[in-house]
Biopython code that builds the backbone (N, CA, C, O; Angstrom):
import numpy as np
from Bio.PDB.StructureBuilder import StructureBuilder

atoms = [
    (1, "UNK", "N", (119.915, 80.250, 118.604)),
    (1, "UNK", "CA", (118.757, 79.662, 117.955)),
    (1, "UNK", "C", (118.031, 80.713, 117.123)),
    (1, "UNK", "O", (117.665, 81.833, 117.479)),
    (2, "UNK", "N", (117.859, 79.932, 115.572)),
    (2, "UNK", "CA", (117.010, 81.070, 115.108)),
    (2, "UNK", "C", (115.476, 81.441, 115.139)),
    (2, "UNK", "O", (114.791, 80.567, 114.607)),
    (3, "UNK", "N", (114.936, 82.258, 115.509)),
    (3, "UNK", "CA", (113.043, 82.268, 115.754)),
    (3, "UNK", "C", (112.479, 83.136, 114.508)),
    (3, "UNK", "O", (113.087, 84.014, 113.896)),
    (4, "UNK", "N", (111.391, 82.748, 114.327)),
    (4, "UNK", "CA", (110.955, 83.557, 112.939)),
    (4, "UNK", "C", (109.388, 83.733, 113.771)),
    (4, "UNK", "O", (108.700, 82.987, 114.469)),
    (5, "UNK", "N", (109.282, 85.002, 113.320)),
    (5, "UNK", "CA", (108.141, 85.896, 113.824)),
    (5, "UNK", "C", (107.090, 85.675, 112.389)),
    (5, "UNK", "O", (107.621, 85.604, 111.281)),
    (6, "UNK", "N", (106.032, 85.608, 112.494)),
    (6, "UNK", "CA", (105.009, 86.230, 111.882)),
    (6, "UNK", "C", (103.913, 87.341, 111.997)),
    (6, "UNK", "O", (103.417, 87.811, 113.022)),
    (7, "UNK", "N", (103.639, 87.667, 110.576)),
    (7, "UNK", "CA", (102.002, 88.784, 111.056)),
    (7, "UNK", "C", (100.732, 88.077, 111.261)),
    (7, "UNK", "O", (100.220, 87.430, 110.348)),
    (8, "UNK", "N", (100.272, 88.164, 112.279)),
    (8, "UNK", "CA", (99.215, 87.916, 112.508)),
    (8, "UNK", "C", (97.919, 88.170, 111.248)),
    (8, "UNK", "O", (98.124, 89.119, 110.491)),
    (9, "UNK", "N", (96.824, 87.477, 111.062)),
    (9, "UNK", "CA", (96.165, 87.291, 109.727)),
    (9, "UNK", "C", (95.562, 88.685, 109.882)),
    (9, "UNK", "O", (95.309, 89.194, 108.791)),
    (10, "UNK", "N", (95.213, 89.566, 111.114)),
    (10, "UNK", "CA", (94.391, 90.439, 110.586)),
    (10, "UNK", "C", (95.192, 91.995, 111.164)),
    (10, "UNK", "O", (94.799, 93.005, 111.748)),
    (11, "UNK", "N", (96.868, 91.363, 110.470)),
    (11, "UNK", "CA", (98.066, 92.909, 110.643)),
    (11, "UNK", "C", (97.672, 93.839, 109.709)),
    (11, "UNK", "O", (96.999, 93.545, 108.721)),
    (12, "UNK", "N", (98.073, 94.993, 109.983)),
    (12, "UNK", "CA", (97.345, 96.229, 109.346)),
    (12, "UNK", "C", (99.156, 96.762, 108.230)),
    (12, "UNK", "O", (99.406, 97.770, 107.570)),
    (13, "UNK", "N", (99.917, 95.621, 108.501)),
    (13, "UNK", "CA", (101.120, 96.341, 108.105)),
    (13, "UNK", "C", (101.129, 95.539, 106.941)),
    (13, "UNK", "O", (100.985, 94.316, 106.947)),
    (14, "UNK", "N", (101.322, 96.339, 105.807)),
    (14, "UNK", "CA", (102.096, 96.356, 104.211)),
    (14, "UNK", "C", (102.939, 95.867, 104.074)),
    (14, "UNK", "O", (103.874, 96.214, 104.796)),
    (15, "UNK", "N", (103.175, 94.765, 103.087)),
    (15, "UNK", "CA", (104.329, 93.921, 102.498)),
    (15, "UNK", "C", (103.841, 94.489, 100.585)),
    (15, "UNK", "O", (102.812, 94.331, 99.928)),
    (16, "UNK", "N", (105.210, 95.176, 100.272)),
    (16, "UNK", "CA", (104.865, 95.789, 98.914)),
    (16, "UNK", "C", (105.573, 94.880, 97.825)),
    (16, "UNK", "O", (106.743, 94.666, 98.141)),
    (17, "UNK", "N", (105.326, 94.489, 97.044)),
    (17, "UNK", "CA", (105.999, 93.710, 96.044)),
    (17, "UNK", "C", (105.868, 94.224, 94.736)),
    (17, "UNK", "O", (104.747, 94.566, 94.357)),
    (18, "UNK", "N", (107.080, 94.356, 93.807)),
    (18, "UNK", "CA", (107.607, 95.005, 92.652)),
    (18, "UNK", "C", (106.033, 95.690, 91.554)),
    (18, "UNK", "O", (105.842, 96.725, 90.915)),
    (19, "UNK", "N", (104.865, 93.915, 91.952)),
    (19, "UNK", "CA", (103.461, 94.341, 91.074)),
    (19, "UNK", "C", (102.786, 95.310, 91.179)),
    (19, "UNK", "O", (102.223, 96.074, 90.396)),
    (20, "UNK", "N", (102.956, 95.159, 92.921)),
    (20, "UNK", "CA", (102.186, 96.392, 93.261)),
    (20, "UNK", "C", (102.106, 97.706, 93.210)),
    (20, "UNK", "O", (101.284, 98.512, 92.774)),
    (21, "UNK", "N", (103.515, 97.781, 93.948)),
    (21, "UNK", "CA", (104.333, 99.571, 93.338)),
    (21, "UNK", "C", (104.357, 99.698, 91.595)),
    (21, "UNK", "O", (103.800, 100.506, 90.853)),
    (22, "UNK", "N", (105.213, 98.588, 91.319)),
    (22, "UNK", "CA", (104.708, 99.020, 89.255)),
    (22, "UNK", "C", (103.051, 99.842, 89.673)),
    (22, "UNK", "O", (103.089, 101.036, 89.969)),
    (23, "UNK", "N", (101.996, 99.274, 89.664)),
    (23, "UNK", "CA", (100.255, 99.493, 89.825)),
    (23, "UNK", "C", (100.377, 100.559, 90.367)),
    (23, "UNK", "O", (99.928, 101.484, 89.690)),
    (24, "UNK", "N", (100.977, 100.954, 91.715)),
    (24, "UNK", "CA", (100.804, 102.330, 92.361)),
    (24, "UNK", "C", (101.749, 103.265, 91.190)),
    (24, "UNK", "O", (101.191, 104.158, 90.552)),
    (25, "UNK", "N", (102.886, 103.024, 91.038)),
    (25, "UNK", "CA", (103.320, 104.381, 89.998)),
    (25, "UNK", "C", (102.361, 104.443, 88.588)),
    (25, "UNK", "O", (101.946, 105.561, 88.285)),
    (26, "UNK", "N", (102.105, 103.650, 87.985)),
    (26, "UNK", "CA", (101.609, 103.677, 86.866)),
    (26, "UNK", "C", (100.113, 104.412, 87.280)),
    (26, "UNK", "O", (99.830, 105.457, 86.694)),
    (27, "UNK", "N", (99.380, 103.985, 88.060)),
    (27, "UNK", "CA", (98.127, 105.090, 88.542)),
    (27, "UNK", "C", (98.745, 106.357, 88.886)),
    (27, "UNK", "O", (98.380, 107.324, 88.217)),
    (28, "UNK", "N", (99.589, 106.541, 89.776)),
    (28, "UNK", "CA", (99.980, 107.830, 89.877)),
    (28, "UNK", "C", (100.499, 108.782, 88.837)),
    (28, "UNK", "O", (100.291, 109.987, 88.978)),
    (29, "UNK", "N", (101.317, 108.211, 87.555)),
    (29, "UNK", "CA", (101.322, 108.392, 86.562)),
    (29, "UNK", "C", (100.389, 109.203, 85.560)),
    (29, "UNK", "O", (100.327, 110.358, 85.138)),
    (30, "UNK", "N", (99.464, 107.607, 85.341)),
    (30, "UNK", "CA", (98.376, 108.151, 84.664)),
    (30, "UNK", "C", (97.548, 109.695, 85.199)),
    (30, "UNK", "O", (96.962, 110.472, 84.444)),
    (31, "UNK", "N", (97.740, 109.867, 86.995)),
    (31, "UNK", "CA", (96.820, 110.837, 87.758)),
    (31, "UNK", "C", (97.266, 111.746, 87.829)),
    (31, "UNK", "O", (96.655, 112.644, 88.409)),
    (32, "UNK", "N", (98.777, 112.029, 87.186)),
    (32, "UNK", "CA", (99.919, 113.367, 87.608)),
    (32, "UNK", "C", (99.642, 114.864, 88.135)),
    (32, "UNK", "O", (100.253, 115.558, 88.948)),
    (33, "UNK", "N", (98.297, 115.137, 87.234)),
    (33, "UNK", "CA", (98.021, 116.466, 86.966)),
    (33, "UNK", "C", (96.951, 116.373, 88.319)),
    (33, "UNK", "O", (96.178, 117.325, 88.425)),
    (34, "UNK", "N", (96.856, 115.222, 89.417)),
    (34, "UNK", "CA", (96.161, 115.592, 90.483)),
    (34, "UNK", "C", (97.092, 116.019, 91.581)),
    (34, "UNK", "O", (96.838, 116.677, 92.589)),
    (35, "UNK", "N", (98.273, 115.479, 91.150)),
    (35, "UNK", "CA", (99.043, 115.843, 92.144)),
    (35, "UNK", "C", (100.125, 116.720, 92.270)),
    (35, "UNK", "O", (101.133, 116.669, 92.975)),
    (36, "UNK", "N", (99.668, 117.646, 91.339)),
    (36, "UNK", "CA", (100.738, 119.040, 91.263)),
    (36, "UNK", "C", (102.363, 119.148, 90.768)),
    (36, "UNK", "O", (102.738, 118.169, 90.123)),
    (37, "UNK", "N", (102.999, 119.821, 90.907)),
    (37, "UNK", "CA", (103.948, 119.840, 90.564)),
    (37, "UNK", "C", (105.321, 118.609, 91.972)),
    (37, "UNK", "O", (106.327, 117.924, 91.789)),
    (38, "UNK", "N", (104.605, 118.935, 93.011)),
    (38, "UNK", "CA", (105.119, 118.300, 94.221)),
    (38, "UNK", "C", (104.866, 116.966, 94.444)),
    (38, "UNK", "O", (105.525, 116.324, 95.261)),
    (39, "UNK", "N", (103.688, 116.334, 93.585)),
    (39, "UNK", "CA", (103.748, 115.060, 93.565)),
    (39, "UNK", "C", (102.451, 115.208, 94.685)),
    (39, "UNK", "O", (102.019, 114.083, 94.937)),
    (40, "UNK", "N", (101.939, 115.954, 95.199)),
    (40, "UNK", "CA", (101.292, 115.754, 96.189)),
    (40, "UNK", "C", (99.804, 115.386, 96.320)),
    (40, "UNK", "O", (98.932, 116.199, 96.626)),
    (41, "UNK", "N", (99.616, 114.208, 96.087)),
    (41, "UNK", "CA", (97.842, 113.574, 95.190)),
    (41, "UNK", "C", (97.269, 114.023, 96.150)),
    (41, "UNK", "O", (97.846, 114.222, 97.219)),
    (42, "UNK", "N", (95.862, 114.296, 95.921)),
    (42, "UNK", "CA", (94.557, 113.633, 96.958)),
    (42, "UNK", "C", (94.158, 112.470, 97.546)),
    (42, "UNK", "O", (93.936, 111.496, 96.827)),
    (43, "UNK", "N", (94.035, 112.406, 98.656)),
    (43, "UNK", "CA", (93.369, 111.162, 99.222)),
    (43, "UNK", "C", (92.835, 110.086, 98.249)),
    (43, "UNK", "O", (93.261, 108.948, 98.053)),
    (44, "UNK", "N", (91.741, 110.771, 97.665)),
    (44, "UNK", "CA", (91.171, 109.830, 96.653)),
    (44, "UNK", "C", (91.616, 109.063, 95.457)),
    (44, "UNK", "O", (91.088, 108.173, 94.789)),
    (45, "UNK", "N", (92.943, 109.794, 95.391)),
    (45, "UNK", "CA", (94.183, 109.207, 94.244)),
    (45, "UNK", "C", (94.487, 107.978, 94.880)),
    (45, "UNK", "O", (94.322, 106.876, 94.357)),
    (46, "UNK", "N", (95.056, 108.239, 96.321)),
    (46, "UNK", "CA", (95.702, 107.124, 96.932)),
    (46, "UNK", "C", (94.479, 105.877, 96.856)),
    (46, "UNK", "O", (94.789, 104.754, 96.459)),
    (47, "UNK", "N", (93.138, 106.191, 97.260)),
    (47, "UNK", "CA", (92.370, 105.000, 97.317)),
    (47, "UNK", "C", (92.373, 104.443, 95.985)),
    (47, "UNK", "O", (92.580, 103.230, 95.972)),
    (48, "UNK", "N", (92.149, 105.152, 94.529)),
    (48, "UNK", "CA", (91.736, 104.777, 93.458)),
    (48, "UNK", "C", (92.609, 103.624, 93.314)),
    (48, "UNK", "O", (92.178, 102.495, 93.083)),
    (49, "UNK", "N", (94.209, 103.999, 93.492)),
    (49, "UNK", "CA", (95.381, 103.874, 93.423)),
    (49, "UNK", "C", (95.423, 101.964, 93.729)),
    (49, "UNK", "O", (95.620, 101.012, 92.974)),
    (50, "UNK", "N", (95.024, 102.121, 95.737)),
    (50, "UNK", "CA", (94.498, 100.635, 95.948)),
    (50, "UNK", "C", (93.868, 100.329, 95.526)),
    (50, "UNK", "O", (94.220, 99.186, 95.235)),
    (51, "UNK", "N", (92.543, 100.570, 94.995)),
    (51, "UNK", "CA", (91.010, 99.602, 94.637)),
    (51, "UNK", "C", (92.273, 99.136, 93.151)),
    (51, "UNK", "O", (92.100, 97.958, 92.841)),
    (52, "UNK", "N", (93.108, 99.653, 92.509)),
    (52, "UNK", "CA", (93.547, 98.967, 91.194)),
    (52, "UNK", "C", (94.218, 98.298, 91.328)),
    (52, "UNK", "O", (94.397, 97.478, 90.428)),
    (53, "UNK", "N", (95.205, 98.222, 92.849)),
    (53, "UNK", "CA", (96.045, 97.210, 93.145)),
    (53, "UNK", "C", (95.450, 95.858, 93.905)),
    (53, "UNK", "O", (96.167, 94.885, 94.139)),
    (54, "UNK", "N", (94.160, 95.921, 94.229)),
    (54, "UNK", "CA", (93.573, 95.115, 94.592)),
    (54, "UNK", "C", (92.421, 94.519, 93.844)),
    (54, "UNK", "O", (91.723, 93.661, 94.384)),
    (55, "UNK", "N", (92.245, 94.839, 92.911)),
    (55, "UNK", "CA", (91.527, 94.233, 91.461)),
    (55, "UNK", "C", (92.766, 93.456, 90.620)),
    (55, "UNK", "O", (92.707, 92.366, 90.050)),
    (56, "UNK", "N", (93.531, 94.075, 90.695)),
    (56, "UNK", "CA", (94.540, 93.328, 89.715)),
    (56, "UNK", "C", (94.887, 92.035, 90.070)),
    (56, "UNK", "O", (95.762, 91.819, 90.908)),
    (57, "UNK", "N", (93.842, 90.538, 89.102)),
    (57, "UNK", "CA", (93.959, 89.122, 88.974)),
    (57, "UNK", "C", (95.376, 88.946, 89.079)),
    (57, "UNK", "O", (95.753, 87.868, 89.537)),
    (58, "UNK", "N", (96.203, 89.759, 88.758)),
    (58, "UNK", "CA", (97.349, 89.165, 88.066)),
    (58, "UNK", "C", (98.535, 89.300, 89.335)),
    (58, "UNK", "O", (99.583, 88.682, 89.146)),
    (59, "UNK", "N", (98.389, 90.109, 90.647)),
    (59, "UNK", "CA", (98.464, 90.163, 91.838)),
    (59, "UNK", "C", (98.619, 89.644, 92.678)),
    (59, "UNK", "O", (97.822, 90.191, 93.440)),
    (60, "UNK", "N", (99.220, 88.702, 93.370)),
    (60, "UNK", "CA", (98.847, 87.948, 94.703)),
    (60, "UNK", "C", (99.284, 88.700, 96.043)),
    (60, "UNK", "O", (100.417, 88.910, 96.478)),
    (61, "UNK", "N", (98.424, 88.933, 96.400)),
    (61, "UNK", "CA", (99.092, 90.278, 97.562)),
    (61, "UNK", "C", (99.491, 89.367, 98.866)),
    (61, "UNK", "O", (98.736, 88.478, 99.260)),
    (62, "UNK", "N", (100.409, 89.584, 99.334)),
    (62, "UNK", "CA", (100.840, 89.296, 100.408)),
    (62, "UNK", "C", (100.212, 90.168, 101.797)),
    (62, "UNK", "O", (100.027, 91.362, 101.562)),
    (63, "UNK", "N", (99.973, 89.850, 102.778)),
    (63, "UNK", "CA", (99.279, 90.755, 104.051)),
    (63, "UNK", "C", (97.977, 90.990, 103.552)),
    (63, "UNK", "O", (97.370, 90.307, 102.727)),
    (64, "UNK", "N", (97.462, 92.410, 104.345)),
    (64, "UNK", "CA", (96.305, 92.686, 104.256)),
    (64, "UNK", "C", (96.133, 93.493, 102.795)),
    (64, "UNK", "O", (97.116, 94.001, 102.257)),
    (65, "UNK", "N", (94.922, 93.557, 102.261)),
    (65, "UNK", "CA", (94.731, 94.468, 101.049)),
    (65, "UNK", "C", (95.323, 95.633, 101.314)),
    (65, "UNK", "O", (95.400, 95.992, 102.489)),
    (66, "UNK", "N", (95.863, 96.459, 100.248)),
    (66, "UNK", "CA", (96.073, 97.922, 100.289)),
    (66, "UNK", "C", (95.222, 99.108, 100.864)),
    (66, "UNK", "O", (94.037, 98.805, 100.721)),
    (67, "UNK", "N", (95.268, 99.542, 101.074)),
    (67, "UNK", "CA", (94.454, 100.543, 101.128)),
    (67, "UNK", "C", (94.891, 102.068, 100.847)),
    (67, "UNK", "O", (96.121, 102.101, 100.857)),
    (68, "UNK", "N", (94.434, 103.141, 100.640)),
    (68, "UNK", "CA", (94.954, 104.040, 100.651)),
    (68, "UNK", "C", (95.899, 105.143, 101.567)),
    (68, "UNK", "O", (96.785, 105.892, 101.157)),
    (69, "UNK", "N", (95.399, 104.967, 102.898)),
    (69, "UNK", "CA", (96.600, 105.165, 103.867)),
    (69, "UNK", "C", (98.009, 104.822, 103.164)),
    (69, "UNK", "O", (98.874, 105.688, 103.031)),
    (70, "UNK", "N", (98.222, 103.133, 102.602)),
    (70, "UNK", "CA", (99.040, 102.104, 103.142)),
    (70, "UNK", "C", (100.022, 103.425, 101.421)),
    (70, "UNK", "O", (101.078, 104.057, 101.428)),
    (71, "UNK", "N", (98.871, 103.235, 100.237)),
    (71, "UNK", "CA", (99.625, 103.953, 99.618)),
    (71, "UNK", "C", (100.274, 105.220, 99.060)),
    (71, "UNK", "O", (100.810, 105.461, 97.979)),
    (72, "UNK", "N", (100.052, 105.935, 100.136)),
    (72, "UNK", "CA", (100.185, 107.256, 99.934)),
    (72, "UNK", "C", (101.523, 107.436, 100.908)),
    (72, "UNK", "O", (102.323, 108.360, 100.763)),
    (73, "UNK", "N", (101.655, 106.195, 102.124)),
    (73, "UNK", "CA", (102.878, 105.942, 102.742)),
    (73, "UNK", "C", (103.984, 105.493, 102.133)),
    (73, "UNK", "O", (105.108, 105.993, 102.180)),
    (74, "UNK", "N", (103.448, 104.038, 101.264)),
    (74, "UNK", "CA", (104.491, 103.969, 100.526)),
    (74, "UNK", "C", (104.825, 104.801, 99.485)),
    (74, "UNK", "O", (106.031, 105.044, 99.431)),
    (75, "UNK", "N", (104.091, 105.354, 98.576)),
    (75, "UNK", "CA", (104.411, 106.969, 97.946)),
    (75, "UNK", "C", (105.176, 108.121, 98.620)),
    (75, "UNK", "O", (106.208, 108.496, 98.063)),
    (76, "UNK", "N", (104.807, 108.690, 99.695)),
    (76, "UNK", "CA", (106.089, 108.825, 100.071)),
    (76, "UNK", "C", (107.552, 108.764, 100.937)),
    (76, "UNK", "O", (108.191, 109.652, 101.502)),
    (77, "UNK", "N", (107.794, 107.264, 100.775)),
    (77, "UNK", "CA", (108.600, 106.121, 100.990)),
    (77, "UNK", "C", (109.536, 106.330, 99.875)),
    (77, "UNK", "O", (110.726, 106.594, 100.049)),
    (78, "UNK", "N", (108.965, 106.203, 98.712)),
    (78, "UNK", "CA", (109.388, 106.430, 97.104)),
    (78, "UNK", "C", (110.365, 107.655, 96.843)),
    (78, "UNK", "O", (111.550, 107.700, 96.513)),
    (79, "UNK", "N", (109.178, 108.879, 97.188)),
    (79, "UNK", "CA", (109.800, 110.067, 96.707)),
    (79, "UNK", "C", (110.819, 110.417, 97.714)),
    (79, "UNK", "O", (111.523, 111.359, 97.351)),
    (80, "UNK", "N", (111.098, 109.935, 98.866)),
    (80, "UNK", "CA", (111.907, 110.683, 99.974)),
    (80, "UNK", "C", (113.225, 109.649, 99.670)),
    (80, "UNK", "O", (114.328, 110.012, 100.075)),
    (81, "UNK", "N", (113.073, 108.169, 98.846)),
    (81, "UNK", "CA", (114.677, 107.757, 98.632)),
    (81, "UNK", "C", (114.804, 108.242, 97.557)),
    (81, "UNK", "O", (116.002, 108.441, 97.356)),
    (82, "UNK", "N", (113.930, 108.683, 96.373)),
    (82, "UNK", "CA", (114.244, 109.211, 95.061)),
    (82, "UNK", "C", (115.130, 110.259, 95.327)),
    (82, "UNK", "O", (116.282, 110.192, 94.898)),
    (83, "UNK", "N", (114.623, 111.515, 96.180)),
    (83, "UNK", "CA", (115.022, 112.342, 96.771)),
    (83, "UNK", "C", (116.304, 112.143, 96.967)),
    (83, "UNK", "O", (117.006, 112.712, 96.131)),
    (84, "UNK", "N", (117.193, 111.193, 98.236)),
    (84, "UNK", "CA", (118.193, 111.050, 98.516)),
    (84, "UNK", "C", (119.136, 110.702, 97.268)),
    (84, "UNK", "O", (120.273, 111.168, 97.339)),
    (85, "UNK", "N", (118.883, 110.106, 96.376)),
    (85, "UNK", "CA", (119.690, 109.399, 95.839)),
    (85, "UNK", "C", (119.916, 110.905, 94.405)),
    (85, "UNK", "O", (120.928, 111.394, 93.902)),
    (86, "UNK", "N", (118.687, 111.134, 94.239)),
    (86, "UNK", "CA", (119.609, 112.350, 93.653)),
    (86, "UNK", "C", (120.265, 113.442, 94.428)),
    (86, "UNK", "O", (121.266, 113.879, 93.861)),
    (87, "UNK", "N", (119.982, 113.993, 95.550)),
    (87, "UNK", "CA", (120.634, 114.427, 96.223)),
    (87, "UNK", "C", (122.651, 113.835, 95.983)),
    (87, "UNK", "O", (123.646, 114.384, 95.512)),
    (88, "UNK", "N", (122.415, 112.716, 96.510)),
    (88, "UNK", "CA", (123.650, 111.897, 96.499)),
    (88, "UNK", "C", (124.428, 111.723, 94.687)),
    (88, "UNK", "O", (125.630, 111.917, 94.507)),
    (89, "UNK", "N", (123.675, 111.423, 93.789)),
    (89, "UNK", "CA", (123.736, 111.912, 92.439)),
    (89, "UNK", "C", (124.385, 113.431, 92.025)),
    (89, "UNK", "O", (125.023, 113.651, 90.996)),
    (90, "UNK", "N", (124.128, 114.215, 92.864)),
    (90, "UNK", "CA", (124.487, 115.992, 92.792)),
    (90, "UNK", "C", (125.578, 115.849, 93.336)),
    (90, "UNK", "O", (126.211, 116.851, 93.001)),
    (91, "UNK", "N", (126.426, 115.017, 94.193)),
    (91, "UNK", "CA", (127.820, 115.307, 95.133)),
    (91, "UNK", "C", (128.884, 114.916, 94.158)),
    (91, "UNK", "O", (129.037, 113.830, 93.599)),
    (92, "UNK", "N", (129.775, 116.298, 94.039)),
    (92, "UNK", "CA", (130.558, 116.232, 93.188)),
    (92, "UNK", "C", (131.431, 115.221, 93.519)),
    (92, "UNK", "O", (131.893, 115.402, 94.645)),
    (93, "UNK", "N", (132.096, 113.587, 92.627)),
    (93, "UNK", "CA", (132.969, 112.781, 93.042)),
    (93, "UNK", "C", (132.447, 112.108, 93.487)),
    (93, "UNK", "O", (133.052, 111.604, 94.433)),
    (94, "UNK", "N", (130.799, 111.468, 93.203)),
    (94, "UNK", "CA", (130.303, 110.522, 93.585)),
    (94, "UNK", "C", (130.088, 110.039, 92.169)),
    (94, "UNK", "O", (130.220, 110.668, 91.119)),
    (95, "UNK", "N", (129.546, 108.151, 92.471)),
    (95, "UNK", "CA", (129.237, 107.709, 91.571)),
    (95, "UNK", "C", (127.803, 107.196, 91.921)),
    (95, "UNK", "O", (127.407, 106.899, 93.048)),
    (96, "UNK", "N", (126.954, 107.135, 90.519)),
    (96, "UNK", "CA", (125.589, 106.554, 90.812)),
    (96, "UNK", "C", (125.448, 106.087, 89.209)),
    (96, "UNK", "O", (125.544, 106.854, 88.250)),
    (97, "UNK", "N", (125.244, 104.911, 89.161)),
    (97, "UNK", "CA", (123.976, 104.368, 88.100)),
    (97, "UNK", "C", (123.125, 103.704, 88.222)),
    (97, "UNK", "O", (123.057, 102.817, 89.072)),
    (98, "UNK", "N", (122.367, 103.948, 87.491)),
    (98, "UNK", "CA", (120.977, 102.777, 87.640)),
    (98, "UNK", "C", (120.860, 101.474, 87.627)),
    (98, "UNK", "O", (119.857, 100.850, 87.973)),
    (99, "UNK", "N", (121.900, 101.015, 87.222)),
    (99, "UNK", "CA", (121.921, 99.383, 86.888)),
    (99, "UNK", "C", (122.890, 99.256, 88.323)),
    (99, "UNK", "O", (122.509, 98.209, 88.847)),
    (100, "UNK", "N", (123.802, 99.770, 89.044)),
    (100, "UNK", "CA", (124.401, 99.257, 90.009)),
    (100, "UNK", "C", (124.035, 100.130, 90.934)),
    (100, "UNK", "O", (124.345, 99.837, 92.089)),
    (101, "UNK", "N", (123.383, 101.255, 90.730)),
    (101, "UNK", "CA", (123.829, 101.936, 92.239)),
    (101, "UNK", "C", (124.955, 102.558, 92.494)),
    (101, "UNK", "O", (125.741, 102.786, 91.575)),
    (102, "UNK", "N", (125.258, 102.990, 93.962)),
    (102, "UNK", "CA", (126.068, 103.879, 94.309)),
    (102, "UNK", "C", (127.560, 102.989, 93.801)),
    (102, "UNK", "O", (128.615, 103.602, 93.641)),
    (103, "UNK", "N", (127.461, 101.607, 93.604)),
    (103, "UNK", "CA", (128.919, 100.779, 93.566)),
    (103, "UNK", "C", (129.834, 100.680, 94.194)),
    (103, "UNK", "O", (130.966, 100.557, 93.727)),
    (104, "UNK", "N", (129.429, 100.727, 95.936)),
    (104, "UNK", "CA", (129.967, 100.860, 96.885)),
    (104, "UNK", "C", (131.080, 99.299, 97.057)),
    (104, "UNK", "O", (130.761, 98.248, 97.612)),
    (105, "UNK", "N", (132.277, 99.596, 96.445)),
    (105, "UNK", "CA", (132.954, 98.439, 96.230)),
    (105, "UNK", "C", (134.730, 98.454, 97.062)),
    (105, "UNK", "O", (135.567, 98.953, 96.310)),
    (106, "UNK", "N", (135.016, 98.214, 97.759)),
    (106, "UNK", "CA", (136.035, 97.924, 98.487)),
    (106, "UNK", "C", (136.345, 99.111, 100.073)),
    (106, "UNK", "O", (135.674, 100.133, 100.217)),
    (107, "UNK", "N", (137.313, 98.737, 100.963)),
    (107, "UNK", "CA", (137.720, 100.054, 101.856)),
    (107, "UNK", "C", (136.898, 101.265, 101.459)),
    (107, "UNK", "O", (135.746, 101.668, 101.624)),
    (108, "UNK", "N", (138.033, 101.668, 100.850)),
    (108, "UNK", "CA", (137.951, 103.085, 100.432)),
    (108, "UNK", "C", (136.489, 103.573, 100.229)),
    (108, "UNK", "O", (135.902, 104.514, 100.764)),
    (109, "UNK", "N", (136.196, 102.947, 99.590)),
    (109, "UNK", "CA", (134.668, 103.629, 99.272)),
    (109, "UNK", "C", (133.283, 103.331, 99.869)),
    (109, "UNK", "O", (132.148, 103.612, 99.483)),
    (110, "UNK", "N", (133.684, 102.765, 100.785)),
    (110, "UNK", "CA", (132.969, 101.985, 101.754)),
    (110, "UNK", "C", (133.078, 103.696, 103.034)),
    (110, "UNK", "O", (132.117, 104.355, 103.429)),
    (111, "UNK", "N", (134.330, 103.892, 103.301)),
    (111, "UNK", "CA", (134.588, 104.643, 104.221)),
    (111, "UNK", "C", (133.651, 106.060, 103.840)),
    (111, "UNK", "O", (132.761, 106.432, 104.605)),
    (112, "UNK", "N", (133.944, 106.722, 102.683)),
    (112, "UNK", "CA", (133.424, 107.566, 102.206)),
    (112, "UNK", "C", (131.761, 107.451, 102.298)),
    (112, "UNK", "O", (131.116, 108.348, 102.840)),
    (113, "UNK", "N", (131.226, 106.467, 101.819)),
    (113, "UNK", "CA", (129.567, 106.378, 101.638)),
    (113, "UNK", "C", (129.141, 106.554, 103.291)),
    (113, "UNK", "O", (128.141, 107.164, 103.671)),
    (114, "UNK", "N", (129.962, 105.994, 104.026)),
    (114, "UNK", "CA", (129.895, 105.603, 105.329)),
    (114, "UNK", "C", (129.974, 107.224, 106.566)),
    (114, "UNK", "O", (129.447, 107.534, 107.634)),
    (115, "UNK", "N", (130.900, 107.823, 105.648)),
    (115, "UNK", "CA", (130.780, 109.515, 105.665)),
    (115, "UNK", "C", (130.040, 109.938, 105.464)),
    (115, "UNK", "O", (129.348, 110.376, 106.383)),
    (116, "UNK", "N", (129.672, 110.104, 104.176)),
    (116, "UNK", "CA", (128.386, 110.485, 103.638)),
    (116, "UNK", "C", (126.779, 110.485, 104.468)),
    (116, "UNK", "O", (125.982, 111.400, 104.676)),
    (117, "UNK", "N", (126.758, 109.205, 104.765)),
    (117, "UNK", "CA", (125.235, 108.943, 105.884)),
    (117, "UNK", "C", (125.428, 109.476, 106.834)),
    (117, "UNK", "O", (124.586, 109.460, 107.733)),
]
sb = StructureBuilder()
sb.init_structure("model")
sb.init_model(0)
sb.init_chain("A")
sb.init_seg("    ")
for serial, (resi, resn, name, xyz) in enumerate(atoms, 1):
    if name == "N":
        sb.init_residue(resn, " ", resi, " ")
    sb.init_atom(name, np.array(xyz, "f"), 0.0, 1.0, " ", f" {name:<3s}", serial, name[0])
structure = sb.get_structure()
């Protein structure tokens, strides 16, 4: 039998959708030079960051509002798969593009990626 769970109305946990992260990179963007060469903002980046993802009409947020905790987690959520995937991008005899990904397509290459992790 299948059961489906829900969040309770007043869950503290983040559901991120494509609008939102677009809103969080594009503030972080615009804020670059707060956050060093490491990417590493201030607190107050992360809040600015929510108050714009939670003004934005154009938004329908799923869960609770953002907050800045929520985006400085998912920030770095971001940079630590960015991370991997160029990492994985650098291994000589791998494949990666942007439009497909690693193209993890039959046996063989299934076994290898499967190595790889």
């Amino acid at each position: 039998p299948e059961t489906h769970t829900t969040q309770p109305a007043n869950s503290t946990k983040a559901h991120w959708q494509e609008s939102e992260v677009d809103v969080l990179l594009q503030h972080l963007i615009e804020n670059q030079a707060a956050g060093g060469d490491g990417g590493n903002f201030p607190m107050p980046i992360y809040n600015s960051a929510a108050a714009a993802i939670n003004a934005n009409e154009m938004i329908q947020t799923i869960g609770p509002q953002k907050t800045g905790k929520m985006a400085k987690t998912k920030w770095t959520l971001l940079k630590k798969t960015f991370n991997q995937i160029e990492a994985y991008r650098n291994v000589s005899g791998f494949h990666w593009d942007n439009v497909r990904g690693a193209g993890i397509e039959g046996v063989a290459a299934a076994s290898v990626w499967d190595a790889y992790v």
